[in-house]
N, C-alpha and C positions, 0 to 999 in steps of 0.2 A: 724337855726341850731338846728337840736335835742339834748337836753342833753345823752338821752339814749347811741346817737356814740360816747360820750366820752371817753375816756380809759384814764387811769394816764400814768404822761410823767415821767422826772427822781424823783426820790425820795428825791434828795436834788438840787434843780436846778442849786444852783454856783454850789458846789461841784464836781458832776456828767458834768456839761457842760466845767470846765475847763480841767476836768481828758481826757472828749472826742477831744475836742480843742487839746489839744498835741498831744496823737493820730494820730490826723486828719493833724498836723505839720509834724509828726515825720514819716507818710505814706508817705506822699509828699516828706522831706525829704532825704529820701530813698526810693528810686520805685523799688516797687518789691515784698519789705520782706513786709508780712502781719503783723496786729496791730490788739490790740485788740477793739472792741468796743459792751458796750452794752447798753439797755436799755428793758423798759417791753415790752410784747410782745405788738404789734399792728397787729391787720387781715390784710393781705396782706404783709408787710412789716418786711424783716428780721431785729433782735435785732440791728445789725451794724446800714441798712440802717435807722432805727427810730433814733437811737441815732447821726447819723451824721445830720439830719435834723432838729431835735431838739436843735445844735449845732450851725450849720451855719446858717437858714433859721430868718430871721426876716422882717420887716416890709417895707425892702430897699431894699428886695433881690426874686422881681419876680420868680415865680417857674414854671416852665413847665410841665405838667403830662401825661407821655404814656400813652396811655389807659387802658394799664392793671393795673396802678394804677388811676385809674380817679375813685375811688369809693365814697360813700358818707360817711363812718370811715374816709379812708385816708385824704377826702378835710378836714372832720368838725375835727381831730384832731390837723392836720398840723397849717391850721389857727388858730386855737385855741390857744393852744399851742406856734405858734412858732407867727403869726401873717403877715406870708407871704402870700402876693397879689400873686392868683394863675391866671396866664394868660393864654389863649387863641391859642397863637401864636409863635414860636419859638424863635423870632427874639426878642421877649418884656422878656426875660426870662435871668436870671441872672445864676437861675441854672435849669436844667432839670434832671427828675428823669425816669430812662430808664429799660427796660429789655433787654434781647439778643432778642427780635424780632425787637426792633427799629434801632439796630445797624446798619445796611447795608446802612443808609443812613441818614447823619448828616448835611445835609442840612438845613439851615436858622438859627444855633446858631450864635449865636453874636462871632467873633471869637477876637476881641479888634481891637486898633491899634498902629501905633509905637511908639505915644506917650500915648498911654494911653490903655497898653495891658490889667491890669488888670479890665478893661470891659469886658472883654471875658467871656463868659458862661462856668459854670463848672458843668460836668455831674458827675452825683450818678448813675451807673450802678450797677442794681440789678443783682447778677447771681444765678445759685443752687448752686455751689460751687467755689473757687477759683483754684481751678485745673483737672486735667484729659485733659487740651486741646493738642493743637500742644504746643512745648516747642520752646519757641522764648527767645533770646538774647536780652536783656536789658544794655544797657550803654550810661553813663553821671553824668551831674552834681548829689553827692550822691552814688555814687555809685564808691567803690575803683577799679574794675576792671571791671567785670561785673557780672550780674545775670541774672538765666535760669527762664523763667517765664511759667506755661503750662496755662492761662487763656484758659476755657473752649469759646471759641470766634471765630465765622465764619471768613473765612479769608475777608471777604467785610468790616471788621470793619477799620482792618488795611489800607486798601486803602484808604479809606474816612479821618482816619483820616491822614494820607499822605498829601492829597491834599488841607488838610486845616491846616496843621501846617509849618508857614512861621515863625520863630524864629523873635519877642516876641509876633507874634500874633499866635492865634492857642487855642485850649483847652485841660484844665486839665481833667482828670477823676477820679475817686473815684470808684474801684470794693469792691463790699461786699455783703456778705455772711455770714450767721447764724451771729456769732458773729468776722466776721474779714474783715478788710479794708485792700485793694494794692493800693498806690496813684501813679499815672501817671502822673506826670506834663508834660508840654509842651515841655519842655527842654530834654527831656530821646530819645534816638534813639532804635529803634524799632529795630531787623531785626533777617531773621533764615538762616544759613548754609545751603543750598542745597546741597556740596558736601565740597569736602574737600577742594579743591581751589578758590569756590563761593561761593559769599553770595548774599542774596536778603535781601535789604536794604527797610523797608517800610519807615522811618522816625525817 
């Protein structure tokens, strides 16, 4: 590893890692309402997404890398820094670090099982922004009624993840942007009004 790709991670490591931890709760939480998170800049990687990785990711917790982050900053600071075994494989991955180009197809994450859902792989999807998409309907656990969500998100995401959330297996996600996270747990039902009498139900 070259010193050179190193870049500094938070400025006070408890401090800054439990302030992000809440956050990173209080997303999940509530699915929907966006959270703040930050941390210094890293090339490639928005302020949110460094600071949820520098949060969650350690020595136990396998990481996955789309290509468009597979660079040689992003590997030698992660592991540095966080000290997560970056794998190879989907299936060997605890979490995975994604853009909207990998969306369309979520094939091989570890999705848990009944007795032991939280194995299941949780994705850090990186986006440009957290809204401007289609506005989809968000209800469940956390959420008093419901909320309108416009994640900027091809509709292939939503299928995929349909087919692979069988309540308690299935995966979380983490959207973030510049400085702000939407957590999606497995538990939140998906869906958008078509008309006034229908709805399509992704999950």
């Amino acid at each position: 590893m070259s010193a050179t790709l190193l870049q500094p991670a938070f400025a006070d490591a408890v401090l800054d890692s439990v302030r992000s931890f809440r956050a990173a709760l209080k997303a999940l939480a509530g699915p929907g309402v966006a959270q703040p998170l930050d941390a210094p800049p890293l090339e490639g990687l928005a302020a949110a997404t460094y600071a949820l990785c520098l949060t969650l990711l350690d020595v136990d917790t396998p990481l996955w890398l789309a290509p468009g982050f597979d660079t040689p900053t992003i590997r030698a600071n992660l592991t540095f820094h966080c000290g997560c075994p970056i794998v190879g494989s989907r299936e060997q991955a605890r979490f995975a670090l994604l853009d909207d180009s990998e969306l369309h197809d979520l094939r091989g994450f570890e999705l848990g099982n009944d007795r032991y859902p939280d194995q299941s792989c949780t994705l850090l999807i990186q986006l440009p922004q957290l809204d401007g998409g289609r506005c989809l309907t968000w209800r469940g656990p956390g959420i008093q009624s419901e909320n309108q969500v416009a994640l900027p998100l091809a509709e292939g995401f939503w299928s995929e993840r349909a087919t692979r959330n069988d309540f308690p297996r299935g995966l979380d996600a983490f959207f973030l942007a510049g400085n702000s996270v939407i957590g999606l747990p497995r538990s939140t039902r998906v869906s958008v009004a078509e008309t006034h009498t229908t709805t399509e139900e992704f999950a």
